[in-house]
N, CA, C and O of each residue as an XYZ file, in Angstrom:
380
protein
N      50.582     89.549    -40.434
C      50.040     88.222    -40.301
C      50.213     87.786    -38.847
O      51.255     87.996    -38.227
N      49.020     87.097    -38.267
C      49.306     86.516    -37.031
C      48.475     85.203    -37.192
O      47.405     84.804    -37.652
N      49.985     84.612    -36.316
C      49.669     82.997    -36.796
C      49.820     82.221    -34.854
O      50.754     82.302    -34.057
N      48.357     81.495    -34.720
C      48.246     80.741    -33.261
C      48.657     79.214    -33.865
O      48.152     78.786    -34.903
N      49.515     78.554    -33.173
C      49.384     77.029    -33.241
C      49.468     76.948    -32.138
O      50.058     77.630    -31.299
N      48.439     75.481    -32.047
C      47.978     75.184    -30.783
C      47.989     73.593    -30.637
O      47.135     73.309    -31.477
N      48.408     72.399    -30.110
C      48.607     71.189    -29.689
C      47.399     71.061    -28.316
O      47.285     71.518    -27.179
N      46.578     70.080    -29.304
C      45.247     69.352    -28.584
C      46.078     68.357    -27.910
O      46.105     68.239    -26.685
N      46.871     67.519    -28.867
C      47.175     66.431    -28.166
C      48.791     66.371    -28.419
O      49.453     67.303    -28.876
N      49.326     65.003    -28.006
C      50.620     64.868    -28.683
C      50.349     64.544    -30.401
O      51.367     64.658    -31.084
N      49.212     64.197    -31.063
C      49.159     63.504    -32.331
C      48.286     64.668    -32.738
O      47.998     64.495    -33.922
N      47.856     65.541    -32.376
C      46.474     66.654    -32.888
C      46.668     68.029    -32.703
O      46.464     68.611    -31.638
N      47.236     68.779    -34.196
C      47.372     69.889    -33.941
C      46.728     70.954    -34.837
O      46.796     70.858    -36.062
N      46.048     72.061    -34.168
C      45.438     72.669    -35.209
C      45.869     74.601    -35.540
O      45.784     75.145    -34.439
N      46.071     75.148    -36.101
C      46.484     76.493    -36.873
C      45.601     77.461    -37.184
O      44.903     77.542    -38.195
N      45.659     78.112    -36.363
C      45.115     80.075    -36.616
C      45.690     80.810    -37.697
O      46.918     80.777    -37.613
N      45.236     81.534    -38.789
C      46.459     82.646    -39.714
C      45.047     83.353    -39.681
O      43.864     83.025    -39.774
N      45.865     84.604    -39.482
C      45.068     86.040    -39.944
C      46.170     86.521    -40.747
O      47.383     86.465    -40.548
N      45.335     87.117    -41.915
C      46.220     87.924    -43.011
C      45.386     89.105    -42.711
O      44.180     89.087    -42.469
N      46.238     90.231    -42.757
C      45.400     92.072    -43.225
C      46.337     92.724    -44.369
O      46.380     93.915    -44.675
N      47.270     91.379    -45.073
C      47.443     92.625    -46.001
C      46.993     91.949    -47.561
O      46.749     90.757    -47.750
N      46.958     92.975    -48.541
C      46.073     92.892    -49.567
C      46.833     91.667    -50.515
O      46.246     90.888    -51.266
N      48.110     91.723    -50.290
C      49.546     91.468    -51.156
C      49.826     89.981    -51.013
O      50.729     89.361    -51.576
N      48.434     89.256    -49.731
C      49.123     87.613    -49.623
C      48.352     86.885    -51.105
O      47.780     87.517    -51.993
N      48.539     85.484    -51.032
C      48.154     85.312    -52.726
C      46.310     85.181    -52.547
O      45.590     85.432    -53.514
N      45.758     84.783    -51.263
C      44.645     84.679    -51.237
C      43.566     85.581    -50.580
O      42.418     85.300    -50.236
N      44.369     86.927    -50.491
C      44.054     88.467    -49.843
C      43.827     87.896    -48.454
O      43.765     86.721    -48.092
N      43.681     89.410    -47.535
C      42.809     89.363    -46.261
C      42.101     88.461    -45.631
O      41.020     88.146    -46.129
N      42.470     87.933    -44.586
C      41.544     86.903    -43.875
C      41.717     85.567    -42.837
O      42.566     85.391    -41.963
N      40.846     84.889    -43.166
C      41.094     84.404    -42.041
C      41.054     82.360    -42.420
O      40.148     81.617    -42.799
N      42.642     82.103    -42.036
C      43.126     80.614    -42.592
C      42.881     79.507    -41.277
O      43.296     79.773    -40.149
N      42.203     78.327    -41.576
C      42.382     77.271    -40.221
C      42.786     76.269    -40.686
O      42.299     75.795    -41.712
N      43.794     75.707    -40.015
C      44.554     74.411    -40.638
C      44.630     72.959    -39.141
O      44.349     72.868    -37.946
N      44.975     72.431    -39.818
C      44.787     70.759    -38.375
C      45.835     70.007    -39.147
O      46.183     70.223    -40.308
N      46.331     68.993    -38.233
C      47.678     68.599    -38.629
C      47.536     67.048    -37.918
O      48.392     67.041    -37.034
N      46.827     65.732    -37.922
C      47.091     64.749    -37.349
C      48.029     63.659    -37.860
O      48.072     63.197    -39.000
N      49.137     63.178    -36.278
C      49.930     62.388    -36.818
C      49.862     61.305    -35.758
O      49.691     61.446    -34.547
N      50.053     60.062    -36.547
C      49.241     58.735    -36.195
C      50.517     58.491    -35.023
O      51.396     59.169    -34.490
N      49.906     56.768    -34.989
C      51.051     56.407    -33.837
C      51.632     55.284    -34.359
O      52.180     54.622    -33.478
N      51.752     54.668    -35.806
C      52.583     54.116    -36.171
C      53.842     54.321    -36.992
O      53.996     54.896    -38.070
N      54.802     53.625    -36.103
C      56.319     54.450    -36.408
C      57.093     53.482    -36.952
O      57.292     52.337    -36.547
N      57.620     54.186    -38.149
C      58.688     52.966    -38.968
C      59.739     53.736    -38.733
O      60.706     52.989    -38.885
N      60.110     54.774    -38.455
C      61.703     55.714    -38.152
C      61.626     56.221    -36.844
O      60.940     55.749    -35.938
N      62.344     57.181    -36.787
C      62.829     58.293    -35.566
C      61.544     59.325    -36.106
O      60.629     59.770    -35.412
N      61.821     59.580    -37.769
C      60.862     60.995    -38.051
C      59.632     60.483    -38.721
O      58.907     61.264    -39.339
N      59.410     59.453    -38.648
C      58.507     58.639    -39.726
C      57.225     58.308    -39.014
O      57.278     57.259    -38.373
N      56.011     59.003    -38.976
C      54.667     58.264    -38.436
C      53.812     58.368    -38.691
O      53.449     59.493    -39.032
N      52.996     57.403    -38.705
C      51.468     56.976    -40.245
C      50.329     56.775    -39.217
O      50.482     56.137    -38.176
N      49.401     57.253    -39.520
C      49.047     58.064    -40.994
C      49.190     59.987    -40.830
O      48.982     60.677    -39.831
N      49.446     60.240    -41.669
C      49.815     61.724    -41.208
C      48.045     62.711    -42.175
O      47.589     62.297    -43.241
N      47.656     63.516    -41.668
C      46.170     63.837    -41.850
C      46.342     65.544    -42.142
O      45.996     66.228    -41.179
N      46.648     66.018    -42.894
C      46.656     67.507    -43.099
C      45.769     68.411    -43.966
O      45.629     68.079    -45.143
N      45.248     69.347    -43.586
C      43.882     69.850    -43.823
C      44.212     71.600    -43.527
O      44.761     72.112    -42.552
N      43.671     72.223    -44.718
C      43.633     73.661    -44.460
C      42.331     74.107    -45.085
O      41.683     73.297    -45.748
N      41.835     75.569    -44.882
C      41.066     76.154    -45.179
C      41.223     77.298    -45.278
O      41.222     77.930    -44.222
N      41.405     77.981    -46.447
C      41.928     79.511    -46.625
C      40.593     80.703    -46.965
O      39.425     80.649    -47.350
N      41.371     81.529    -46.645
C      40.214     82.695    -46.984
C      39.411     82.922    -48.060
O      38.487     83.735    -48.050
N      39.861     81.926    -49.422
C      38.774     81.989    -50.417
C      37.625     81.178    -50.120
O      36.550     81.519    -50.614
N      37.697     79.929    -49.226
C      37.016     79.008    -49.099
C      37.488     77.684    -49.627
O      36.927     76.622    -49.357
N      38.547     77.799    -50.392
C      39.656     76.489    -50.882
C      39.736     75.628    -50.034
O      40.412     76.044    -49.093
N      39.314     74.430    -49.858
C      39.865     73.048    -48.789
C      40.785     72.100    -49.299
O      40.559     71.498    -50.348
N      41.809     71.929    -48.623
C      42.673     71.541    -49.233
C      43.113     70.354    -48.222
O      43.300     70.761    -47.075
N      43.326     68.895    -48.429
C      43.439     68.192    -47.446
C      44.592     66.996    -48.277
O      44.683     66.683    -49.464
N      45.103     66.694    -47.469
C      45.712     65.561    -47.598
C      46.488     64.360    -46.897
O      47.210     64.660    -45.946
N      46.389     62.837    -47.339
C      46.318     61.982    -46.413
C      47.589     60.959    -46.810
O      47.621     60.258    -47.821
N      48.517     61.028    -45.891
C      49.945     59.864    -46.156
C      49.559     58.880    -45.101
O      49.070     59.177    -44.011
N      49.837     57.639    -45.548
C      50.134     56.452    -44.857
C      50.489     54.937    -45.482
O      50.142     54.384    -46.525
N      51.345     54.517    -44.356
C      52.003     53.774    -45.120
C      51.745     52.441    -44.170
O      52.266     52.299    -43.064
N      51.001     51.651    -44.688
C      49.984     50.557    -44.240
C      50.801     49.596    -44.185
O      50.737     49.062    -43.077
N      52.033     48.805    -45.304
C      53.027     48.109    -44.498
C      54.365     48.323    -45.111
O      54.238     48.467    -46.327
N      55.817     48.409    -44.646
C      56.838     48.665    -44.682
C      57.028     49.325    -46.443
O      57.150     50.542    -46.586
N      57.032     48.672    -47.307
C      57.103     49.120    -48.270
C      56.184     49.701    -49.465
O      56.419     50.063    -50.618
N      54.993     49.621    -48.634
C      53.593     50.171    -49.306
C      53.635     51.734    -48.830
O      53.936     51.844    -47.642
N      53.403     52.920    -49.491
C      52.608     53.953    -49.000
C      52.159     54.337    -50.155
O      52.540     54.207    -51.319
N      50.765     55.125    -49.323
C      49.941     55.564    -50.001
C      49.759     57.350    -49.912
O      50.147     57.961    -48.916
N      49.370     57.773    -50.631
C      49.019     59.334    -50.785
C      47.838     59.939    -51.628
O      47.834     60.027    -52.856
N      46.820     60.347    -50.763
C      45.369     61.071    -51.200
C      45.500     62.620    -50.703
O      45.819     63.118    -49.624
N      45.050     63.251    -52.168
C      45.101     64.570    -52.024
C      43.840     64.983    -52.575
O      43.620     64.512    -53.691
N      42.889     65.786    -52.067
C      41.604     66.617    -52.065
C      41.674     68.286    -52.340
O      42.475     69.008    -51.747
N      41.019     68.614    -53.010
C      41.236     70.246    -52.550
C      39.750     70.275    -53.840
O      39.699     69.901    -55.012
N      38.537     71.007    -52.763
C      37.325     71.621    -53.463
C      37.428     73.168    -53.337
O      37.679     73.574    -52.202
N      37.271     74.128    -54.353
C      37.109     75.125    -54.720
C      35.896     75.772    -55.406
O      35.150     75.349    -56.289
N      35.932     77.025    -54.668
C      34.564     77.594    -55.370
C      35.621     79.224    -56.658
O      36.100     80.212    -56.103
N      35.688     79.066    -57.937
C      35.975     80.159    -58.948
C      35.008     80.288    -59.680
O      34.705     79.455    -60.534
N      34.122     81.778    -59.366
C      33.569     82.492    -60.449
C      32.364     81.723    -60.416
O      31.957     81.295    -61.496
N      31.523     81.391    -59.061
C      30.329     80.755    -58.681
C      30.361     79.126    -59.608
O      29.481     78.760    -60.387
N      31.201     78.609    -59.370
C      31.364     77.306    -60.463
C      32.268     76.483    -58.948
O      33.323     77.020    -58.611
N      31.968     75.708    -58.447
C      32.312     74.177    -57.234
C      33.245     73.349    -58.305
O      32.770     72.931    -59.361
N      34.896     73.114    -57.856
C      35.290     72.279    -58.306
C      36.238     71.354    -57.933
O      37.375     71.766    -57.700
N      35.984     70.166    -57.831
C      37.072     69.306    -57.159
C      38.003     68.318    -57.545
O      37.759     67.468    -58.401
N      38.982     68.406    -56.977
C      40.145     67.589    -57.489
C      40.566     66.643    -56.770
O      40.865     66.995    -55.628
N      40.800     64.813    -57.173
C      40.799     63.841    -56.377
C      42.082     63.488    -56.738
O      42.216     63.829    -57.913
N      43.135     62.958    -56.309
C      43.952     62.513    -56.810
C      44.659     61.701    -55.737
O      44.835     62.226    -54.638
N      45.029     60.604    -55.943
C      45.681     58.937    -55.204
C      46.555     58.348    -56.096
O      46.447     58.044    -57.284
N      47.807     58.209    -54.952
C      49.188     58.171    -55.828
C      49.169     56.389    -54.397
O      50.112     55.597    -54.385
């Protein structure tokens, strides 16, 4: 496996994976992932909205979105569309 991460910005980062062996769970190929983190800060490790997004070698998109709009509110949206056995299927879910 060879894996590039690369920093666009201080808040924007995006991920290279190459797999060649047969044995990973989504075989051979080729993964791109992005990673944005906002500029509002309630901690030291804490900053909203955080934006994470992959794309694996089946074609799986998988994304998901934290933020926490005021001190004791947060929110969490998770996405992921899939293609199994020529059949498109997607999953929405907001916590």
């Amino acid at each position: 496996m060879l894996s590039v991460n690369m920093a666009l910005s201080q808040y924007f980062r995006h991920t290279h994976t190459w797999t060649l062996s047969q044995l990973a769970p989504t075989g051979p190929g080729y993964k791109f992932g992005v990673l944005f983190v906002g500029k509002q800060k309630y901690s030291e490790q804490e900053y909203y909205p955080l934006i994470n997004g992959d794309i694996d070698p089946s074609g799986t998109l998988y994304a998901q979105i934290l933020h926490q709009p005021w001190p004791f509110f947060r929110t969490k949206f998770v996405a992921q569309v899939a293609t199994l056995l020529h059949y498109q299927s997607l999953c929405l879910t907001a916590i």
